[in-house]
PDB file with one MODEL, atoms N, CA, C and O in Angstrom:
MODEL        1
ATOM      1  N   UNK A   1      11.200  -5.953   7.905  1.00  0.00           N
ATOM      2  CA  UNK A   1      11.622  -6.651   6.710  1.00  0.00           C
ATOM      3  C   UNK A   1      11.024  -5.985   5.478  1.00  0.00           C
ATOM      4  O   UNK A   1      10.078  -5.202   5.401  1.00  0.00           O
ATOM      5  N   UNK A   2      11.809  -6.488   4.542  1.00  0.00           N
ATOM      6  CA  UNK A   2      11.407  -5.578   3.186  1.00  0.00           C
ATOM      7  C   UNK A   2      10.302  -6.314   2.285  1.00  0.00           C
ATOM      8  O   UNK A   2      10.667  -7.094   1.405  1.00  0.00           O
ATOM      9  N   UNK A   3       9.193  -6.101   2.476  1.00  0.00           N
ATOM     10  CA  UNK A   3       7.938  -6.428   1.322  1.00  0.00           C
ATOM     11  C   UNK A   3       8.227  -5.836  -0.139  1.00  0.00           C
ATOM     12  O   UNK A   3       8.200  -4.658  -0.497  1.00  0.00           O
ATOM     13  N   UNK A   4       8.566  -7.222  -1.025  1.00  0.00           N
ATOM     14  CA  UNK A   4       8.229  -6.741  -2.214  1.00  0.00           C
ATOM     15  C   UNK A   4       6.957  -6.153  -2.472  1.00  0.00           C
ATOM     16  O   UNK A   4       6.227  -6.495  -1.541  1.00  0.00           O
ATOM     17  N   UNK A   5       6.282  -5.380  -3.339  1.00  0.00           N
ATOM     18  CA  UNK A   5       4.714  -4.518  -3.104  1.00  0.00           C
ATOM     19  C   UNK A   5       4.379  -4.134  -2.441  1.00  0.00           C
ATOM     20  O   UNK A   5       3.315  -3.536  -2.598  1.00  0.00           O
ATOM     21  N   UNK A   6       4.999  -4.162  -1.190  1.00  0.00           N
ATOM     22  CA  UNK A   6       3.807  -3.282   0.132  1.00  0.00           C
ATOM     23  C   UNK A   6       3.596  -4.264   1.284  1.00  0.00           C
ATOM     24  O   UNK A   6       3.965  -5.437   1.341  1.00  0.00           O
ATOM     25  N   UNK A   7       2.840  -3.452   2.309  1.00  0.00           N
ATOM     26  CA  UNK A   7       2.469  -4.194   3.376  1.00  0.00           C
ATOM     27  C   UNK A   7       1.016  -3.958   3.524  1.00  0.00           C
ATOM     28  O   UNK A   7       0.297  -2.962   3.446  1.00  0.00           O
ATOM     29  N   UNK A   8       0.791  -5.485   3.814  1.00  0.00           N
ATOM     30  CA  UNK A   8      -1.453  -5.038   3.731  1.00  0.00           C
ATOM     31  C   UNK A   8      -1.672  -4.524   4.786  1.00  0.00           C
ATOM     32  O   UNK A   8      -2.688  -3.832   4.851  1.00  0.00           O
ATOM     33  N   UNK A   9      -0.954  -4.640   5.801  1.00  0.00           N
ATOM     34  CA  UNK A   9      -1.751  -4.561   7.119  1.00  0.00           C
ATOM     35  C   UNK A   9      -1.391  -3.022   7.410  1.00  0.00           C
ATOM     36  O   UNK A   9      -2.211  -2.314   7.994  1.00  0.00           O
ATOM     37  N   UNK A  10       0.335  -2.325   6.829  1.00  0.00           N
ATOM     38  CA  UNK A  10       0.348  -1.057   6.999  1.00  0.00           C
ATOM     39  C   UNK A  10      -0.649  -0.566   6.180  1.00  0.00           C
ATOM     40  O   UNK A  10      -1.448   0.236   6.662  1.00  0.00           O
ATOM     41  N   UNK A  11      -0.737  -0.884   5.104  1.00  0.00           N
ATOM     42  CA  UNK A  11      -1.554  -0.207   4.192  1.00  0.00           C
ATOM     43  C   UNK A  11      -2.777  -0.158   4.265  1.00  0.00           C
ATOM     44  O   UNK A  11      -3.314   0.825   3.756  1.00  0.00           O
ATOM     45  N   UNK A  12      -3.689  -1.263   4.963  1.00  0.00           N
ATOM     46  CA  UNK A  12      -5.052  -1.335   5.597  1.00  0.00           C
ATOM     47  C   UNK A  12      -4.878  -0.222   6.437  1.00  0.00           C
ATOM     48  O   UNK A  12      -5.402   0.864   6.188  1.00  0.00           O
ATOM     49  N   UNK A  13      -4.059  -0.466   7.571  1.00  0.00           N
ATOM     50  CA  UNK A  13      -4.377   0.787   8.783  1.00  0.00           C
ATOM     51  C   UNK A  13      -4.635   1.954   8.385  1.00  0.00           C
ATOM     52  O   UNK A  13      -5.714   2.472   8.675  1.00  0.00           O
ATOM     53  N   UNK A  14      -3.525   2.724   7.502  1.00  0.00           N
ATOM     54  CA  UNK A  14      -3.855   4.124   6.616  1.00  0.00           C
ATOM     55  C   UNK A  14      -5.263   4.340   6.152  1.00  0.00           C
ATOM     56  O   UNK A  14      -5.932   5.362   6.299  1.00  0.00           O
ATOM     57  N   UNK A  15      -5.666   3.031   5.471  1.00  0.00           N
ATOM     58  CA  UNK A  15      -6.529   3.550   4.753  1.00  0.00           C
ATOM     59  C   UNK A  15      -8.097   3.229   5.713  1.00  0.00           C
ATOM     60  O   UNK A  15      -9.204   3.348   5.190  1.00  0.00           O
ATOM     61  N   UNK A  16      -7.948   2.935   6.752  1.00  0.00           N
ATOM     62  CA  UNK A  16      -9.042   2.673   7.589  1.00  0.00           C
ATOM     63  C   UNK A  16      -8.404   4.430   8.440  1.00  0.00           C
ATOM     64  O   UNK A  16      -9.276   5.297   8.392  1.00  0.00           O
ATOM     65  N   UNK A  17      -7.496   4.733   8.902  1.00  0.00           N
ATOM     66  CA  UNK A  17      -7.671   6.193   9.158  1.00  0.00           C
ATOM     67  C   UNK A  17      -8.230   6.898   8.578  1.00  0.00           C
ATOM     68  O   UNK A  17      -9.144   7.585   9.035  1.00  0.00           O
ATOM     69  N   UNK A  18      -7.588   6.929   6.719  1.00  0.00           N
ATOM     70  CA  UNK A  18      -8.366   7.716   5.871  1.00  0.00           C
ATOM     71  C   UNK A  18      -9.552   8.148   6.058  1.00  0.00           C
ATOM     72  O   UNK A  18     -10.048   9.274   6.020  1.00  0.00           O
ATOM     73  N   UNK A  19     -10.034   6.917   6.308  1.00  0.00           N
ATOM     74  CA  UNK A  19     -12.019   6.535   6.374  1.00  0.00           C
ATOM     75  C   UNK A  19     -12.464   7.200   7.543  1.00  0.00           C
ATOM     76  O   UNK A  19     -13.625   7.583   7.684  1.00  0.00           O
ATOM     77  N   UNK A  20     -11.465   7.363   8.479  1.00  0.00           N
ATOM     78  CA  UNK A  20     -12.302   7.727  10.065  1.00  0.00           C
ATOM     79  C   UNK A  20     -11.585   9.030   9.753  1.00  0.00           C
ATOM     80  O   UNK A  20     -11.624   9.325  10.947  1.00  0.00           O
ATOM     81  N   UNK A  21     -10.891  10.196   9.147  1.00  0.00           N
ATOM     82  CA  UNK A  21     -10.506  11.456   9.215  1.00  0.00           C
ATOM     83  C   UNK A  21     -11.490  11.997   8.245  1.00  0.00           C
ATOM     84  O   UNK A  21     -11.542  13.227   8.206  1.00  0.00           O
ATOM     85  N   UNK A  22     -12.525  11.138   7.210  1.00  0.00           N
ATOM     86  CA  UNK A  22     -13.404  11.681   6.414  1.00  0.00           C
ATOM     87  C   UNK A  22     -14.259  11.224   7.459  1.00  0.00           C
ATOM     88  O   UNK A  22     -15.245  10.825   6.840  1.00  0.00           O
ATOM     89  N   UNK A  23     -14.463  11.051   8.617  1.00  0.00           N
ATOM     90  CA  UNK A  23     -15.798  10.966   9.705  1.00  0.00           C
ATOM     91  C   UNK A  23     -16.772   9.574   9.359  1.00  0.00           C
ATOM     92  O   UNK A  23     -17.938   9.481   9.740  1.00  0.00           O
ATOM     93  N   UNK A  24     -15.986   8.422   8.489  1.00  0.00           N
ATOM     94  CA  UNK A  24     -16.444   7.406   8.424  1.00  0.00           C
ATOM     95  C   UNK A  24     -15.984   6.582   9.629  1.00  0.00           C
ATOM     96  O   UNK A  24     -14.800   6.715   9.939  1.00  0.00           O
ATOM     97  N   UNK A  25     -16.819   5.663  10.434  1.00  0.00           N
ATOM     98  CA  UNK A  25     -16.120   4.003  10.617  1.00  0.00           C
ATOM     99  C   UNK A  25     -16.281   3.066   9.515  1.00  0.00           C
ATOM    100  O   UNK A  25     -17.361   2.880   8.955  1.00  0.00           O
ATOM    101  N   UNK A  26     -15.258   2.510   9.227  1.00  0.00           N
ATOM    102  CA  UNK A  26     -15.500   1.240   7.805  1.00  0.00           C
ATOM    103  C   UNK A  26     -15.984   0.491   8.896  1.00  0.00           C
ATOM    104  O   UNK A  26     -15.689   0.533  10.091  1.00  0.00           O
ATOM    105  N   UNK A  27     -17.183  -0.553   7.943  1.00  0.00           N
ATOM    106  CA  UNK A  27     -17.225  -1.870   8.975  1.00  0.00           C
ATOM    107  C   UNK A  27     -16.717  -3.116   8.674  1.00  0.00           C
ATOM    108  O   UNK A  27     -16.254  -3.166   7.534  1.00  0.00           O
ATOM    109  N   UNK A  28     -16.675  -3.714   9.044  1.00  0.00           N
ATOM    110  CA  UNK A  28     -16.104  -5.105   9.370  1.00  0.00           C
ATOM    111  C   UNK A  28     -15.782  -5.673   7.633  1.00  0.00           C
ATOM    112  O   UNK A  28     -14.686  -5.889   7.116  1.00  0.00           O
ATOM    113  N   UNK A  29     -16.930  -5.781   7.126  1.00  0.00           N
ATOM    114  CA  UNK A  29     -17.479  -6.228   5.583  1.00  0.00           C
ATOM    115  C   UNK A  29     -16.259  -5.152   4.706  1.00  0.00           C
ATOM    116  O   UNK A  29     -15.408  -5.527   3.899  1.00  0.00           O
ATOM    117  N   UNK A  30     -16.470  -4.074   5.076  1.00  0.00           N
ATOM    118  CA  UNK A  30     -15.771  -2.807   4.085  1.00  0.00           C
ATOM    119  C   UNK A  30     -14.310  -3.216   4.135  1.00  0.00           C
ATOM    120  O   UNK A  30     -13.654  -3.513   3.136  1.00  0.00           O
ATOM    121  N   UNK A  31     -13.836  -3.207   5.433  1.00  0.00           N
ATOM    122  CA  UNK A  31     -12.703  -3.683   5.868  1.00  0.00           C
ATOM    123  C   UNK A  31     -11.516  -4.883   4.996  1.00  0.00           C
ATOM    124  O   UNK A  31     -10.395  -4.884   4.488  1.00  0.00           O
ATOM    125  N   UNK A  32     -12.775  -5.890   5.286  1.00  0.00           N
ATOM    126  CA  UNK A  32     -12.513  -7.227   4.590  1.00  0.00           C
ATOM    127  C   UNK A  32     -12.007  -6.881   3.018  1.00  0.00           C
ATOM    128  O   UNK A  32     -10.917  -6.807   2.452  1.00  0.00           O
ATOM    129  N   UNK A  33     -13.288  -6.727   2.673  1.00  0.00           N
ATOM    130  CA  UNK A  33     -13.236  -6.087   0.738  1.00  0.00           C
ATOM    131  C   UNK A  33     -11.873  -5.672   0.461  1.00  0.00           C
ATOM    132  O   UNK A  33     -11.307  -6.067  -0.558  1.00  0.00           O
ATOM    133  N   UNK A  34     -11.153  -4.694   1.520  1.00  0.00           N
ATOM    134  CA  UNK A  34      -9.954  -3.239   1.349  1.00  0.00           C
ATOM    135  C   UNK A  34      -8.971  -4.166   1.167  1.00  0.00           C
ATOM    136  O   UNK A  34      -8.323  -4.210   0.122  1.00  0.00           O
ATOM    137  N   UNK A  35      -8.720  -5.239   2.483  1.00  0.00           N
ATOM    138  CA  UNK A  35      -7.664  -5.673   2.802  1.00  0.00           C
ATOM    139  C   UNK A  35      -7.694  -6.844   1.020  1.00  0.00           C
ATOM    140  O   UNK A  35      -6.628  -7.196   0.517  1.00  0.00           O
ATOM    141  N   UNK A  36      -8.878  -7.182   0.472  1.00  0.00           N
ATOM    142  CA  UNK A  36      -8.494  -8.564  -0.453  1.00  0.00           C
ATOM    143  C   UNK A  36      -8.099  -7.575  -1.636  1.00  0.00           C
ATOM    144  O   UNK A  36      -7.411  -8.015  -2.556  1.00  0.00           O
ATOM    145  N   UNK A  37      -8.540  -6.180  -1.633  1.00  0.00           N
ATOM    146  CA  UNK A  37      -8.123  -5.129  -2.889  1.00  0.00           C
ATOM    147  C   UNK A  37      -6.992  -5.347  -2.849  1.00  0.00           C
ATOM    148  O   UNK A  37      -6.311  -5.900  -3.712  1.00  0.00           O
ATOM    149  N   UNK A  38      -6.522  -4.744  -1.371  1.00  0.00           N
ATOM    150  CA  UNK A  38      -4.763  -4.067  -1.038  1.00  0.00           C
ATOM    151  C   UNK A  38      -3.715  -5.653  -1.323  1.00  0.00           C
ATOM    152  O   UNK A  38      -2.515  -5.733  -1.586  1.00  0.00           O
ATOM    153  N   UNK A  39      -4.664  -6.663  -1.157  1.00  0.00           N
ATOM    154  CA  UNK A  39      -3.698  -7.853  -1.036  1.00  0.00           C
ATOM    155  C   UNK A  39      -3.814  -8.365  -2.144  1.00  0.00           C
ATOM    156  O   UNK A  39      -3.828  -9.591  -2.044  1.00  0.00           O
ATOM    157  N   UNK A  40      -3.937  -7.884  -3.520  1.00  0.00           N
ATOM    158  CA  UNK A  40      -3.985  -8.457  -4.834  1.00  0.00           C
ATOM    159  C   UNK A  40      -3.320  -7.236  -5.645  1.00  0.00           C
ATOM    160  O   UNK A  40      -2.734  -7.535  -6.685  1.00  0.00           O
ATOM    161  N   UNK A  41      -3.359  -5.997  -5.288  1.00  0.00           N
ATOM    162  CA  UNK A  41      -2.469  -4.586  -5.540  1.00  0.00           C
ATOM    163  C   UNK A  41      -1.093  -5.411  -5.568  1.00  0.00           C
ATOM    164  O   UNK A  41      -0.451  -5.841  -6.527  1.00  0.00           O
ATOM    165  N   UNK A  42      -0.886  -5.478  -4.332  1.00  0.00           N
ATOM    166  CA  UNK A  42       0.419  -5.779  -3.485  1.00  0.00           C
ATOM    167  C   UNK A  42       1.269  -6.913  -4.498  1.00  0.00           C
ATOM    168  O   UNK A  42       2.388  -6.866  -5.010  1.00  0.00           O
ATOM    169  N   UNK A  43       0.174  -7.945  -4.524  1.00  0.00           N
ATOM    170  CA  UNK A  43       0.764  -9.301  -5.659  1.00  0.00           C
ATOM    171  C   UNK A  43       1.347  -8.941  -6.614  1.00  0.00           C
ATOM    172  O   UNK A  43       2.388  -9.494  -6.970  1.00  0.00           O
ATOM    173  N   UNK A  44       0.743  -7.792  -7.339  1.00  0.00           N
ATOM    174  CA  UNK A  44       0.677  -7.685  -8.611  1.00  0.00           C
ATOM    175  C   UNK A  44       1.943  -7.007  -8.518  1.00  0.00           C
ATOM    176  O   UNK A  44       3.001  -7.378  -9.025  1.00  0.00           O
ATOM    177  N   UNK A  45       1.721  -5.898  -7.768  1.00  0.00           N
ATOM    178  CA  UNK A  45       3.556  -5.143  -7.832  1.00  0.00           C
ATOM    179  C   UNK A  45       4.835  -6.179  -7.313  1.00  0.00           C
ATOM    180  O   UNK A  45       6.018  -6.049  -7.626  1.00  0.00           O
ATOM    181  N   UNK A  46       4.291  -7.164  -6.498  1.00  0.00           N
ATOM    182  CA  UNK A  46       5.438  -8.109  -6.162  1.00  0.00           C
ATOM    183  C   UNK A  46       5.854  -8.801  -7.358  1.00  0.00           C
ATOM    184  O   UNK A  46       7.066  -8.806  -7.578  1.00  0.00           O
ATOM    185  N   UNK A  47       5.128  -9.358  -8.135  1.00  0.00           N
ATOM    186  CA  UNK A  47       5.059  -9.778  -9.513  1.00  0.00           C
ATOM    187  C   UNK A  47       6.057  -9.243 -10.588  1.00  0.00           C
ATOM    188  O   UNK A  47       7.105  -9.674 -11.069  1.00  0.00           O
ATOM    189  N   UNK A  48       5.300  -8.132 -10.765  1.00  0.00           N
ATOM    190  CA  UNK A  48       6.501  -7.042 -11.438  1.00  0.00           C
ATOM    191  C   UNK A  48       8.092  -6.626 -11.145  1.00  0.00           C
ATOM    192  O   UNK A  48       9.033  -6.544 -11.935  1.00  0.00           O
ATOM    193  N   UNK A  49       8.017  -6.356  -9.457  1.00  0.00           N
ATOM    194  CA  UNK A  49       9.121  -6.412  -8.618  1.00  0.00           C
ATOM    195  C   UNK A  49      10.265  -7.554  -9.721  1.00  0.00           C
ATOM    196  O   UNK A  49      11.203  -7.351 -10.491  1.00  0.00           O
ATOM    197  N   UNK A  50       9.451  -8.853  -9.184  1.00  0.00           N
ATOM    198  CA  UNK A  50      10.531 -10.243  -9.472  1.00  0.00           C
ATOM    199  C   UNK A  50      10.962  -9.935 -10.879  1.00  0.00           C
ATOM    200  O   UNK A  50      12.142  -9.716 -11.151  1.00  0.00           O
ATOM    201  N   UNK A  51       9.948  -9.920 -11.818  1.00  0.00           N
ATOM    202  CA  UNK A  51      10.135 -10.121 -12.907  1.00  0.00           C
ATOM    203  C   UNK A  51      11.097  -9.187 -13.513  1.00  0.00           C
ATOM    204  O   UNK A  51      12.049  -9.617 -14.164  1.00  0.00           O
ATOM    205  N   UNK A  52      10.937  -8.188 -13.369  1.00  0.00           N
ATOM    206  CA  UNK A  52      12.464  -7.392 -13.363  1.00  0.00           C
ATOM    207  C   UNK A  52      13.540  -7.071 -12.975  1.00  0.00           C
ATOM    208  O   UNK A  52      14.287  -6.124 -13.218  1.00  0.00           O
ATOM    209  N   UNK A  53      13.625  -8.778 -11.719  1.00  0.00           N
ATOM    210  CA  UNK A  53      14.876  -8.764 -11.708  1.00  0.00           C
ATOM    211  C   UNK A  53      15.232  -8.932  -9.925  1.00  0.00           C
ATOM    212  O   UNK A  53      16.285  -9.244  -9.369  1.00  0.00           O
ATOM    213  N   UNK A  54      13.785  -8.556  -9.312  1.00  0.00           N
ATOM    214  CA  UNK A  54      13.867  -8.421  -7.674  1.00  0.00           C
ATOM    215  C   UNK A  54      14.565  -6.967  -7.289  1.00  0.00           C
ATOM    216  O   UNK A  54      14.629  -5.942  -7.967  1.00  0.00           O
ATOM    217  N   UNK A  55      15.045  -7.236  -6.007  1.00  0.00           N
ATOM    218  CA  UNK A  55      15.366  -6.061  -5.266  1.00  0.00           C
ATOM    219  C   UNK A  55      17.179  -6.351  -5.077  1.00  0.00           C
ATOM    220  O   UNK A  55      17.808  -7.399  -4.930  1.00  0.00           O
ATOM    221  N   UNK A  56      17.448  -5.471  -5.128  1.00  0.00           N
ATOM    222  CA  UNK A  56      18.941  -5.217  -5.305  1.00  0.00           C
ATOM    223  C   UNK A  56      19.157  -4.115  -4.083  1.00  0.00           C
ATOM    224  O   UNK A  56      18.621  -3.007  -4.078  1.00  0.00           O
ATOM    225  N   UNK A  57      20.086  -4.647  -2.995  1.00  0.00           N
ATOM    226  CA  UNK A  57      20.982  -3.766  -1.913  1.00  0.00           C
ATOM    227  C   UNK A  57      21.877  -3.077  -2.222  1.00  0.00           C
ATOM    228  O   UNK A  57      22.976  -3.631  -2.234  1.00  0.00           O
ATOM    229  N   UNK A  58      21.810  -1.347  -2.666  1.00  0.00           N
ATOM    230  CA  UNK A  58      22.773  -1.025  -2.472  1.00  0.00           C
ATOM    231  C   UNK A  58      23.767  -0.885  -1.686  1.00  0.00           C
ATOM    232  O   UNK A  58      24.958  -1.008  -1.973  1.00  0.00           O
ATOM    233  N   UNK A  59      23.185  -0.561  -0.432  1.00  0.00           N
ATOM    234  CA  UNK A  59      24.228  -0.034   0.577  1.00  0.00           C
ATOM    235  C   UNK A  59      23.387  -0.849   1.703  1.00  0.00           C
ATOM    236  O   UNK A  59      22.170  -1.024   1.755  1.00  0.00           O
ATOM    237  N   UNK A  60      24.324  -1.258   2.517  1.00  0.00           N
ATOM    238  CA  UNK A  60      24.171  -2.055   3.556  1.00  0.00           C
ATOM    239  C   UNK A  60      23.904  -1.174   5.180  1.00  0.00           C
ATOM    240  O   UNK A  60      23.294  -1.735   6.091  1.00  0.00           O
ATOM    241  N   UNK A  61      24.552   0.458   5.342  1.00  0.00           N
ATOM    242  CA  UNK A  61      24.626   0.964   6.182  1.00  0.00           C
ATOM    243  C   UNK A  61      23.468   1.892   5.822  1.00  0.00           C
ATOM    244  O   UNK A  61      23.075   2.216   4.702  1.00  0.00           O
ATOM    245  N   UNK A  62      22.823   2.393   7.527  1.00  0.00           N
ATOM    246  CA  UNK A  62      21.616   3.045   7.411  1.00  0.00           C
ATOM    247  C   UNK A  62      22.109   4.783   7.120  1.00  0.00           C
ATOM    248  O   UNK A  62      21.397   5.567   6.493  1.00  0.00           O
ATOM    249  N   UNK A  63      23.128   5.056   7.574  1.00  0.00           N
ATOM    250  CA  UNK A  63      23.128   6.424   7.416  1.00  0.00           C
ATOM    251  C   UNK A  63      24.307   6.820   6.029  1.00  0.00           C
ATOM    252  O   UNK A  63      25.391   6.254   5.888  1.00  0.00           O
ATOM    253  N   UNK A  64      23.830   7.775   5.230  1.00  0.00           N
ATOM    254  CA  UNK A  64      24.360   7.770   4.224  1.00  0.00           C
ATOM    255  C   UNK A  64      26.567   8.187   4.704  1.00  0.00           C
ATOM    256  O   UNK A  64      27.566   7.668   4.206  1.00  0.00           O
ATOM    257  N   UNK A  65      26.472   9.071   5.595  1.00  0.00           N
ATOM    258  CA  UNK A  65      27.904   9.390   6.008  1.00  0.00           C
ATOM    259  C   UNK A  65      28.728   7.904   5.914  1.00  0.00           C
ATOM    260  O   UNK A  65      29.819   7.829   5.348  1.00  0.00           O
ATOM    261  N   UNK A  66      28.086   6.771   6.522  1.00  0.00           N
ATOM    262  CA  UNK A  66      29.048   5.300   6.419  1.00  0.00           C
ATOM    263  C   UNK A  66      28.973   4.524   5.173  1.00  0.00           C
ATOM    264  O   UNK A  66      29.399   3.376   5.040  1.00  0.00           O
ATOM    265  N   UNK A  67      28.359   5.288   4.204  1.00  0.00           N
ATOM    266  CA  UNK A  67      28.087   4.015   3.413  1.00  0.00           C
ATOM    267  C   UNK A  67      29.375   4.109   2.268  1.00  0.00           C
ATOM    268  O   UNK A  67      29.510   3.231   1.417  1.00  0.00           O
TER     269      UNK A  67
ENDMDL
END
């Protein structure tokens, strides 16, 4: 389904890879902090999203040849 702003939990995972490809483990605490950042980011662009109007479907078919 389509998230206005994003998804926390995709966007947590990335950024907890991030952390372990720079040879970090985040812990638990760090974790927490990321996800209340990423989940007030997210608001804010959902926010904006609406206010201008929401999301508009162009095309209903996945591959451009049917649409």
């Amino acid at each position: 389904d389509i998230q206005l702003g994003g998804n926390v939990d995709f966007q947590l995972a990335d950024w907890v890879d991030g952390e372990r490809q720079k040879g970090s483990e985040p812990t638990e605490d760090e974790i927490k902090a990321q996800r209340s950042q990423i989940a007030a980011e997210i608001a804010t662009k959902k926010k904006q999203a609406l206010d201008a109007g929401g999301l508009y479907v162009m095309g209903s078919e996945r591959h451009e040849s049917r649409r």
